[in-house]
C-alpha positions in Angstrom: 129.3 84.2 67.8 129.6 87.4 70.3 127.2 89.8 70.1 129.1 93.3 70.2 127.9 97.0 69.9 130.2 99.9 67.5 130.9 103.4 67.9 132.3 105.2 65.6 133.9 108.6 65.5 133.9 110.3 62.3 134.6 113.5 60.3 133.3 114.2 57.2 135.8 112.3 55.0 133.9 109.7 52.7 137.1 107.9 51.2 138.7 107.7 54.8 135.5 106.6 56.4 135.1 104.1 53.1 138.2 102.7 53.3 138.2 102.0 57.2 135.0 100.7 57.2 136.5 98.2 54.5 139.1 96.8 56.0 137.5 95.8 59.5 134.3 94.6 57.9 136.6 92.1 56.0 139.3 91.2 58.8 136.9 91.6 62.0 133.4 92.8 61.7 132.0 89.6 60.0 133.1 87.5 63.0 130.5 89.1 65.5 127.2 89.7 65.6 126.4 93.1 65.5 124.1 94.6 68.7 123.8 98.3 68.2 125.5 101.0 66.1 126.5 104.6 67.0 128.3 106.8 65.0 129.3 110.7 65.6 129.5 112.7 61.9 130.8 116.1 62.8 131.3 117.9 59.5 135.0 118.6 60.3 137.3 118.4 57.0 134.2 118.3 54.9 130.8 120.1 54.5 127.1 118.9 54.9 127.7 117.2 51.2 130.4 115.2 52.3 128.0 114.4 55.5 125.6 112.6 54.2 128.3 110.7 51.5 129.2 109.5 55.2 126.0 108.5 56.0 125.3 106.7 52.9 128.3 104.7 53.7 127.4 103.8 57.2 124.2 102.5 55.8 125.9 100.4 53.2 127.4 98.8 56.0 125.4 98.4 58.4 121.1 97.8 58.5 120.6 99.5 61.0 122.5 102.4 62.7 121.8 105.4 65.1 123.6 108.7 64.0 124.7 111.9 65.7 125.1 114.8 63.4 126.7 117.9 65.3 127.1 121.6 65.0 130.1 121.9 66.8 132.8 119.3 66.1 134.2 118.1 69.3 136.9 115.2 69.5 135.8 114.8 73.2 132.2 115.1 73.4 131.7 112.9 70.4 133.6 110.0 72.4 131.4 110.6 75.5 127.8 110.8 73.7 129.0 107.4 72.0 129.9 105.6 74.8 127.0 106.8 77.2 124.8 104.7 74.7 126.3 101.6 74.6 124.9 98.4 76.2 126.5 96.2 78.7 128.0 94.3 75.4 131.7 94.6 75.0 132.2 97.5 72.1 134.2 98.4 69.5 135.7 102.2 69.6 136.4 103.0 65.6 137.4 106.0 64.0 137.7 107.0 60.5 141.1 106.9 59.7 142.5 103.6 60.0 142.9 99.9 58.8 142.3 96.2 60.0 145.7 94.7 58.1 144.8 91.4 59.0 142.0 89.1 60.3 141.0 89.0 64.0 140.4 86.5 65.9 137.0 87.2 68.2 137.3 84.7 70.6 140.3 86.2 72.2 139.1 89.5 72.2 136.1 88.3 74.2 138.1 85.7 76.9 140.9 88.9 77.2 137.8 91.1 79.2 137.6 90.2 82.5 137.3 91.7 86.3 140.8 93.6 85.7 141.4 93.9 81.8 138.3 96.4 80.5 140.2 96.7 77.2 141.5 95.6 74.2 143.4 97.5 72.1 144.6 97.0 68.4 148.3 97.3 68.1 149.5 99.8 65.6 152.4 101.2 64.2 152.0 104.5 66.5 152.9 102.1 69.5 155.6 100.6 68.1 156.7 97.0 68.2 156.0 95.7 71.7 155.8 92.1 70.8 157.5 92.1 74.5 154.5 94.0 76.6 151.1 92.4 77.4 149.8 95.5 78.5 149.5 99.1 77.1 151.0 101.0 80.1 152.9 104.4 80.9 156.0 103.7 83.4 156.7 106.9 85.1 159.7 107.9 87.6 158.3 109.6 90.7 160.0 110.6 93.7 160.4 109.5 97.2 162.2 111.3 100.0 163.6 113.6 97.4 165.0 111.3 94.9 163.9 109.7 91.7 163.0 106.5 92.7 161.3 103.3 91.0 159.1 103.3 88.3 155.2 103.0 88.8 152.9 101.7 86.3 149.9 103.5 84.9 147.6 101.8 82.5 146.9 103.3 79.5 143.7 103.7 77.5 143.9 103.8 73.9 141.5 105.7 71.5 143.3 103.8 68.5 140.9 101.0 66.9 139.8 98.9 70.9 137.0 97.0 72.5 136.5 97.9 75.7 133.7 96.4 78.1 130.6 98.0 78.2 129.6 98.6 81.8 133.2 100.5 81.7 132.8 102.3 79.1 129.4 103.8 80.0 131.0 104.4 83.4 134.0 106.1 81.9 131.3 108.1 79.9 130.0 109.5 82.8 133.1 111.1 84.0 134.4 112.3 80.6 134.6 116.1 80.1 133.6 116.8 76.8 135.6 119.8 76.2 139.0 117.6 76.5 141.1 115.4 74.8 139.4 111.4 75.3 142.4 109.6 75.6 144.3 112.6 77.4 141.8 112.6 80.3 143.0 108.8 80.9 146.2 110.4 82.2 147.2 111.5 85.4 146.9 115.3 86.0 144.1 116.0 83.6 140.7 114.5 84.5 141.1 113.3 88.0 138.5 111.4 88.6 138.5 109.6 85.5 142.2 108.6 85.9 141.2 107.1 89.5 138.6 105.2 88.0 140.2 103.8 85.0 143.9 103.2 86.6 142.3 100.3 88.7 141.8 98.3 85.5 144.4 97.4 82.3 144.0 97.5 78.5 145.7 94.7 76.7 147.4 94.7 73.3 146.3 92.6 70.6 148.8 91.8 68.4 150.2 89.6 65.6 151.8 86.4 66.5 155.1 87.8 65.5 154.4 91.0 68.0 153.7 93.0 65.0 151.1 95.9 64.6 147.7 94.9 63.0 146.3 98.5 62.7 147.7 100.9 60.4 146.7 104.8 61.0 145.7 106.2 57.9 144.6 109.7 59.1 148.4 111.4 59.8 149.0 111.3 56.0 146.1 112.1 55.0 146.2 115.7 57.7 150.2 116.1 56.1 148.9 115.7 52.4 145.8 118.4 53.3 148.5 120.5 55.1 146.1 119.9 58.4 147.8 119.9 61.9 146.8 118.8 65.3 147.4 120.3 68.7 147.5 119.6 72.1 146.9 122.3 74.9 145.9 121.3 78.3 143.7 118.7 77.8 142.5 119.7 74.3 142.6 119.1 71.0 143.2 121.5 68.1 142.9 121.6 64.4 144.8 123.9 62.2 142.9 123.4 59.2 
C-alpha cells in the first residue's frame, strides 16, 4: 500500500467538510497509507464555533493531523503553507466542498507520476466529459507573422480533488504568491515564474472507465443556496459573502 501525505483546504463549514471527508475516506482514503496530514481552517463562512466543529471532524478522521488556524482567510496562501510542508510522498490536494462518487483505484494513481506527469487530477463535472483527453490542458491560438496560427498546448493544473508529486509540489510552493488565485497563477500571464516551471510537466485526468466524472463539486450550491459569490480580479479571488 502507498504511503501518501493530505492537505486540506478548508473553511469553516462542518457539514461540507463532514460530508467530503466521507466520501473519499470510503472510495480512496482507505487504500493508502496515510504519511502526514495538513489542513488550513480559515474561519471563512463560519465563526470560531464552527472552527473547532472542523477540527473535531478532522480528528475523527484522522489520528494524527497538523492544523493551521488563520486570521486572515486567504485561498492562496492557504495552498502555499500546505504544500511547503509536504514530504517527498505523492499528496493529495482536498478541499471542503466535494465528493469521491466512486472508488479509486491507488495503483494507477501512483504508476501515472512520473518524470513528466507531476499530477493527477480527479475528473469532475466542472471539466466536463473528456472521456477523449488524457491530459488536463488549455489549447490556445497565438499568432505568427501577424496571423492566428496553430494551437499550442499549455498544461493545466487543477486545484479540484488531485495528487500531485511531492518534490513538485513543494517546488511549486516556493514560487506561489500568496495573495493570488492557486490554480490561476498556473496560467500564462499571471505568475511567471511559476507558469515556466509547471508548463514543463502535465497533469493527467483520472477518470471512469466510461470517461465519466468521478468528483462531484459540492461547494457552487451550497455558495448559490447562502446567496455567496466568487470573484476573479487579476489573479485574485473574492468573496461576496
Amino acid at each position: 500500500m502507498k504511503e501518501i501525505d493530505i492537505c486540506i483546504v478548508s473553511g469553516s463549514r462542518p457539514d461540507l467538510l463532514n460530508k467530503t471527508l466521507l466520501s473519499f475516506n470510503e472510495n480512496l482514503l482507505k487504500y493508502f497509507r496515510i504519511n502526514k496530514v495538513f489542513v488550513n481552517i480559515d474561519t471563512i463562512f463560519g465563526d470560531e464555533n464552527d472552527r473547532n466543529i472542523c477540527i473535531k471532524i478532522i480528528d475523527s478522521y484522522f489520528e494524527e493531523s497538523t492544523i493551521n488556524k488563520t486570521k486572515n482567510p486567504s485561498f492562496g496562501a492557504s495552498v502555499k503553507w500546505l504544500w511547503s510542508n509536504v514530504s517527498n510522498n505523492p499528496f493529495l490536494h482536498l478541499e471542503d466542498d466535494w465528493l469521491c462518487l466512486q472508488k479509486i483505484n491507488p495503483q494507477f494513481i501512483i504508476n501515472s507520476l512520473n518524470k513528466k506527469t507531476k499530477s493527477v487530477s480527479l475528473l469532475s463535472y466542472n471539466h466536463g466529459k473528456k472521456g477523449d483527453n488524457e491530459f488536463s490542458s488549455i489549447y490556445k491560438k497565438y499568432k505568427l507573422f501577424g496571423f492566428i496560427s496553430r494551437e499550442k498546448i499549455i498544461p493545466h493544473f487543477n486545484m479540484s480533488p488531485s495528487f500531485f508529486d511531492g518534490e513538485f509540489g513543494k517546488n511549486c510552493s516556493d514560487l506561489m504568491d500568496p495573495e493570488l488565485d492557486p490554480e490561476k497563477q498556473f496560467r500564462e500571464g499571471v505568475n511567471e515564474e511559476l507558469f515556466k516551471y509547471a508548463k514543463k510537466y502535465k497533469c493527467k485526468f483520472l477518470k471512469s472507465d466510461t470517461g465519466e466524472p468521478i468528483v462531484k463539486d459540492i461547494g457552487r450550491e451550497w455558495q448559490k443556496n447562502n446567496s455567496i459569490n466568487k470573484f476573479v480580479s487579476n489573479g485574485k479571488s473574492y468573496w461576496e459573502i
